[in-house]
Structures are given as C-alpha cells and as structure tokens.
N, C-alpha and C positions, 0 to 999 in steps of 0.2 A: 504494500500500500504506500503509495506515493505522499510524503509528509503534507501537510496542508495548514496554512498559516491557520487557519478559522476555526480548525480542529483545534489546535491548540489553545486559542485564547479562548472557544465556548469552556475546554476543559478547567482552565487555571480561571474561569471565572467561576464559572461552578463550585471548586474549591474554596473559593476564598468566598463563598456565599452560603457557606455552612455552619451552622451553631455553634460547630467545634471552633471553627477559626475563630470566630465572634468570639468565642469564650477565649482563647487566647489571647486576643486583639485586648480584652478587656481585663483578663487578671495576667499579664504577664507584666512584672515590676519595669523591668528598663524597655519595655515601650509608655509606661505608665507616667516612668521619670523624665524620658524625652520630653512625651509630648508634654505634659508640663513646662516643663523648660521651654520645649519651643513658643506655648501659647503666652507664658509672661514675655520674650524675646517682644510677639509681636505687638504686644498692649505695651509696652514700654516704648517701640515705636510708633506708636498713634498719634503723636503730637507731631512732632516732625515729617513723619511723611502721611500721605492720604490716604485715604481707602480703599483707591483704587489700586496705587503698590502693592500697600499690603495684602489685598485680595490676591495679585499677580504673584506675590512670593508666597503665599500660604500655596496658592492652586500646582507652582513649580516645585514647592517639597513635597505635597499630596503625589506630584506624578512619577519623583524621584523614588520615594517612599514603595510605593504600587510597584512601579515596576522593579525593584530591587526584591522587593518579596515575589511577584511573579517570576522572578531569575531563582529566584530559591526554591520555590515552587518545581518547578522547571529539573533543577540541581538536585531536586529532592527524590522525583521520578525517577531519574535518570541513575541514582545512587540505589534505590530500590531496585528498581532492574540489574544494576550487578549486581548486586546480593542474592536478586535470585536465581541469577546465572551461575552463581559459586556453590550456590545449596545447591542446586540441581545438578552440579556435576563438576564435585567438589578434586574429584581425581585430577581434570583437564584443570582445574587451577593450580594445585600441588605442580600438577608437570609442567605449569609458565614459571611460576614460581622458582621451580628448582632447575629451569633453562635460566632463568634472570638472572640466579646466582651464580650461575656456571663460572 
C-alpha cells in the first residue's frame, strides 16, 4: 500500500482526539508547568504589544507545539513496529545484532 499523506494525518488526528491523550494533555506536570509559564509570558506582554501579536505568537507555538507531538506520534508508531518486529522474530534480530558486533 502506497503511503498517503491523508492516511496519516486522519490517523495522528484521531489519536490525539482521545480521552486518553486529553487525560495526558491535562495531568501530565511539565506540560502543566509550560503552559503556565507560557500563559503568564503572554499577559505580561499585553501592554506593550496588541492583541493581534499576541494572538499570532500564541497560534505559532499552538502549531509548533501540534506538530512536535504529531512527530512523536508518528516516532511512537514507528518505535512500536520495531518492537514488534523483534518479538516476532526475535532470532533474525540476535543475528543483526551479532553481525553489528562482528
């Protein structure tokens, strides 16, 4: 099957539109601590600059942010599949393994 850009972002959207992520998104500490951090950064800058910047730089970390976890996503899949390439035929890894060392 021929890779397909659309396959993959319905997949990594679907993911990231699950209870479970939500429940990470929301009790995991250092994304808790970031965004903290980041929302005072941007109310500290509300006098100096407008609200239309700050809209543009909150929506530019929103997209940095996304897509860094959709790469992780992505990395995560792709991590799980070797693993089940090594369970499933754990011998043919032992014999790269012990050519690597050679």
């Amino acid at each position: 099957m021929e890779f397909k850009q659309t396959l993959y972002m319905d997949i990594i959207e679907h993911i990231m539109q699950t209870g479970a992520w939500e429940e990470i998104e929301k009790s995991n500490p250092m994304i808790d601590v970031s965004a903290r951090r980041l929302h005072a950064l941007l109310d500290n800058l509300r006098g100096p600059l407008t609200d239309e910047i700050l809209e543009t730089i909150s929506d530019d970390v929103f997209y940095y942010v996304t897509a860094t976890a959709e790469s992780a996503v992505l990395y995560g899949i792709q991590v799980a599949s070797a693993l089940n390439e090594i369970i499933a035929n754990p011998a043919a890894y032992s014999q790269n393994a012990i050519k690597k060392n050679a």
